[in-house]
N, C-alpha and C positions, 0 to 999 in steps of 0.2 A: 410592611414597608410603606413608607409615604408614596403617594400619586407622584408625579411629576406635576410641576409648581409654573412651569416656563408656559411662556405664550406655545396656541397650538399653533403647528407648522404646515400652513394646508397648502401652500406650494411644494413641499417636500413628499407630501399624500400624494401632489399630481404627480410628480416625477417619478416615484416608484411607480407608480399605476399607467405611465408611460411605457416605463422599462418592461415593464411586466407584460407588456401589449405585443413588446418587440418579440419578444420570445427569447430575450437576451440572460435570464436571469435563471436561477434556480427554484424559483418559488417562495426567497426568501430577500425581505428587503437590500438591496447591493447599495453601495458609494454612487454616486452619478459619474462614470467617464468622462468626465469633461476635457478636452484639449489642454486646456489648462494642468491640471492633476499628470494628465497620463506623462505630457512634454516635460514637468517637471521628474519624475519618476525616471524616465530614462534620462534624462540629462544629470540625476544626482549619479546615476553608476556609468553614464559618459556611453550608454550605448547606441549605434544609430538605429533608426526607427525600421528601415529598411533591411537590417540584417537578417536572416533568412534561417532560423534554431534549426526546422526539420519541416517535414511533409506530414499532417495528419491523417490515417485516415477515420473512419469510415469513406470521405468522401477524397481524398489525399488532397486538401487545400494547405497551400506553404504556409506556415504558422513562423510570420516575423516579429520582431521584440516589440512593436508595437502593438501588436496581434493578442499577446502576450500579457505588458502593460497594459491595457486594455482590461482584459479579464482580473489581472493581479488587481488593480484600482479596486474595480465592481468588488473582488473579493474581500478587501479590506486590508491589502498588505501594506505594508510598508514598504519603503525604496527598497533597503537593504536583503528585502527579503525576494525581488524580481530575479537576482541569479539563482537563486535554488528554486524556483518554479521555472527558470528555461531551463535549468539539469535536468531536471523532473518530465518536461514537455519533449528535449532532442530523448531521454530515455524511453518512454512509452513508444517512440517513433520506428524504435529498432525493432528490426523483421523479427529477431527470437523472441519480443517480448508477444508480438501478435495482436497489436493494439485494433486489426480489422476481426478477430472473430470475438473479443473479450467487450469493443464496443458495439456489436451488433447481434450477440448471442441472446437467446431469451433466460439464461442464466443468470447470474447476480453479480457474477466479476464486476469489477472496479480496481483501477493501482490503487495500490497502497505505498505511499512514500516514507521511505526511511532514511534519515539525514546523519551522516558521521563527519565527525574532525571539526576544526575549531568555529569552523560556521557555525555550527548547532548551537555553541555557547554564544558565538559572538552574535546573535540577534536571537537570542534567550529563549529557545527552541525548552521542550519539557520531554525531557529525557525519564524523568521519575513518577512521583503521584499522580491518578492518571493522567499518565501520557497521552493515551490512547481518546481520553473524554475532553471534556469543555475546562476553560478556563484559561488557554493561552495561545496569545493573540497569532504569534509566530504559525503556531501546529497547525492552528485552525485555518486561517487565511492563506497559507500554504497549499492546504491541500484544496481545500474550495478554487482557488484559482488556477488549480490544474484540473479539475472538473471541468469548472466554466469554459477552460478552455478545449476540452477534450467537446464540449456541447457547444461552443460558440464556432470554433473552428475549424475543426472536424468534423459538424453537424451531427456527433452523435446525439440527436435531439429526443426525448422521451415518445414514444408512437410511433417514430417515424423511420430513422435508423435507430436508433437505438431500443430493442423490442421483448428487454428483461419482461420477466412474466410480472414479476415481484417489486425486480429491484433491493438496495438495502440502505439502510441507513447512510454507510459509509461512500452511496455516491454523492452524497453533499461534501465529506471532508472525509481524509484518512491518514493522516499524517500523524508520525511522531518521530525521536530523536533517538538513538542508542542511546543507553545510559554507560557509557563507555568508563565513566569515574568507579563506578562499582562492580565491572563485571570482571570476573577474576581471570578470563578471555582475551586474546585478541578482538578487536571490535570486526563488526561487520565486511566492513571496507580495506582493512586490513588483510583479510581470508579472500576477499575476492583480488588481491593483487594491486592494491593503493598503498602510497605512503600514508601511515598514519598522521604525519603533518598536513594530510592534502581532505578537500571537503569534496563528498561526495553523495547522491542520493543514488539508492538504490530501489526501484520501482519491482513491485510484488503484483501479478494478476490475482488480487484475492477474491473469494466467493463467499466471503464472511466471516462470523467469530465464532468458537467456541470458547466458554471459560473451563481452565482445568485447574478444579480445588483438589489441594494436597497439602494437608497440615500436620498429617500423622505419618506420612515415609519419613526416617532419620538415614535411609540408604540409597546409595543411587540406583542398586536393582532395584528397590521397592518405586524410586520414585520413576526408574525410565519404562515401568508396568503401566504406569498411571498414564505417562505420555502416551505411550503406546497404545491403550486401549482406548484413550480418548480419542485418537485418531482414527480409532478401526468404523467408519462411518459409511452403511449401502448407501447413500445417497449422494456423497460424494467421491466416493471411491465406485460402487458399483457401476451407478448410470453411466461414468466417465467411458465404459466400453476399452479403457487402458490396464494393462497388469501394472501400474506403479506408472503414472504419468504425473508431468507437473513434478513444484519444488515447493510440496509443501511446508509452512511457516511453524515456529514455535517461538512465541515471545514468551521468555522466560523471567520473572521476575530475580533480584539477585539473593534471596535466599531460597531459592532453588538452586542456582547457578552454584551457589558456594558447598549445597551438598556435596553434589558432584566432584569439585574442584578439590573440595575436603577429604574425598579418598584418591585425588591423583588422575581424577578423569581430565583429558584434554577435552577441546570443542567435537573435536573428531572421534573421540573413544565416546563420546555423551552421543552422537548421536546415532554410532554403531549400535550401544546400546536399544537406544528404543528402537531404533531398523529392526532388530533382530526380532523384538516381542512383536511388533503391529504388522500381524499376518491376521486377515481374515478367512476362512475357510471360504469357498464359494457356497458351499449349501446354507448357510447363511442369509442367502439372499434369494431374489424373489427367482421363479422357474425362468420366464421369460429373458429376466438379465444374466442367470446362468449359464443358459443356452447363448446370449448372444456373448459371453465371455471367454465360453470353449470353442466358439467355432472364430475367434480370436487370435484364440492360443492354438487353435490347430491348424490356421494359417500360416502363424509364426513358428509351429514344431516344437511348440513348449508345452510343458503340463500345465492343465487349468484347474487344477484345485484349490489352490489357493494364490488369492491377491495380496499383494504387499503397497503400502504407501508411495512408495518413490521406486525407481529403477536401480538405485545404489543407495545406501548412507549418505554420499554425498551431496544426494540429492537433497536431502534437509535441510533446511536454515533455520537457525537458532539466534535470536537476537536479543541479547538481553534488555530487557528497559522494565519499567514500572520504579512501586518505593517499596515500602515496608507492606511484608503478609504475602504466604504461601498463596497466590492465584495468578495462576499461567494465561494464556492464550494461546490455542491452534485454532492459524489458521488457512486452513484448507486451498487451494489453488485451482483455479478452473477447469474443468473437465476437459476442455479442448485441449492444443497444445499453446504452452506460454514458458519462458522461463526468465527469472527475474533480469534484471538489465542495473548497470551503473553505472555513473556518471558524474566527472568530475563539476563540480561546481566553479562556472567561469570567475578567475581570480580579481571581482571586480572592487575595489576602494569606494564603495555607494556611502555618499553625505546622505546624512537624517535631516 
């Protein structure tokens, strides 16, 4: 590739190396906030400055559209794109999602937002090829300035509240879009209780990614095995100290989805299916986490021999997105307790 050719921009060096000072930013060059940008931004979706989404915590400061706008700028959104990062922002806010022990846990949680209904198209959100990686502007800048803002204004700050050992990738961005055109499904939002004309994101406490290759199952038992054992994981299931906690994820590409579908499975019968194979035995795993998994279940008056993923089938979410080729994603949900959350996207008319 050629250099870049243009004059260099060494006011623009100072200004990131400002921001960078503030502790405002992610570690990666941001838009400059300027009153300008941000005033324009709300005023193309006509919202007032002062409205008041939700209460964040770690530290519960009110997180207003300004607040908001603000972080969306730095992120690199677009106007149109400020109502599905305040969905995103009042959703994390909610007590079942648990946004105090997922932002200050030394685990690796992070939301993960998931965007259904004509939003997604209408500011060209990437439902398919990866969805989930680099290349569109929407996905990315989306979930980045729900970060920013979950660090800007809820002070989950790296060292300080917020006290991941690790961390992951996916606290910079984690966004993508159902691929709702190709799944042979009801969409996401739909299952949880939305008109499918209506735009909504729903927020996931994820702890990361696994990929699940599967090119050679042509059945759905062979392929809800594959699910199944890909999930069967001591380190996120064991350490958790839960029998089947959390609402773990499977992003299903659609030629998996269409196996499935292709012998008559509903969304509900696909993920009875894999429920049923992803049993870990306890001896499995290490003495120490045995022992603290029966004295658990012996609190509760249950048998502790074996762990299961979820507390029901229902508890699964399956969401279909990606393009073409047999490769899945599970992904796993925080040890603690969290369960995903949605939220209608404010119906706002934002000029570009």
């Amino acid at each position: 590739m050629d250099l870049w050719r243009g004059s260099p921009d060494i006011a623009s060096e100072q200004t990131q190396d400002g921001l960078a000072a503030t502790g405002l930013t992610d570690g990666l060059p941001v838009v400059p906030p300027t009153a300008e940008r941000v005033a324009r931004m709300l005023h193309a979706c006509g919202l007032e400055p002062g409205g008041v989404i939700a209460v964040l915590p770690p530290c519960y400061n009110p997180a207003t559209w300004q607040d908001v706008a603000i972080n969306a700028v730095m992120a690199g959104c677009r106007a149109e794109y400020l109502p599905v990062v305040g969905a995103a922002v009042a959703a994390i806010a909610a007590d079942e999602f648990n946004l105090l022990g997922i932002a200050t846990t030394t685990g690796s949680a992070t939301p993960l937002v998931i965007v259904n209904g004509p939003i997604a198209r209408e500011i060209g959100m990437n439902a398919q090829a990866n969805a989930l990686g680099q290349g569109n502007r929407a996905n990315a800048t989306i979930g980045r300035a729900l970060h920013l803002a979950l660090q800007n204004i809820g002070d989950a700050k790296p060292g300080e509240n917020d006290m991941a050992t690790l961390g992951q990738p996916g606290k910079y961005t984690f966004c993508c879009a159902e691929n709702e055109a190709e799944s042979p499904w009801p969409p996401l939002h739909v299952e949880r209780g939305f008109a499918a004309s209506e735009s909504v994101v729903t927020v996931v406490g994820a702890s990361g990614t696994i990929e699940v290759v599967d090119s050679e199952s042509q059945t759905a038992v062979d392929l809800a095995q594959t699910f199944a054992q890909s999930m069967l994981i001591a380190g996120t299931i064991g350490s958790a100290g839960l029998f089947g906690g959390g609402q773990p994820l499977i992003i299903m590409p659609p030629e998996h989805a269409m196996v499935f579908h292709d012998e008559g499975y509903t969304k509900e019968q696909t993920k009875a299916a894999i429920y049923e194979r992803a049993v870990l035995e306890i001896e499995r795993l290490s003495a120490p986490i045995r022992k603290r998994l029966r004295d658990y279940a012996a609190a509760d008056g249950i048998a502790g021999d074996l762990v299961r993923v979820a507390i029901s089938p229902q508890d699964l979410m399956i969401v279909v997105a990606g393009g073409v080729g047999r490769k899945a994603m599970y992904v796993p949900t925080w040890g603690g307790i969290t369960c995903a959350v949605s939220r209608a996207v404010p119906a706002q008319q934002c000029q570009r």
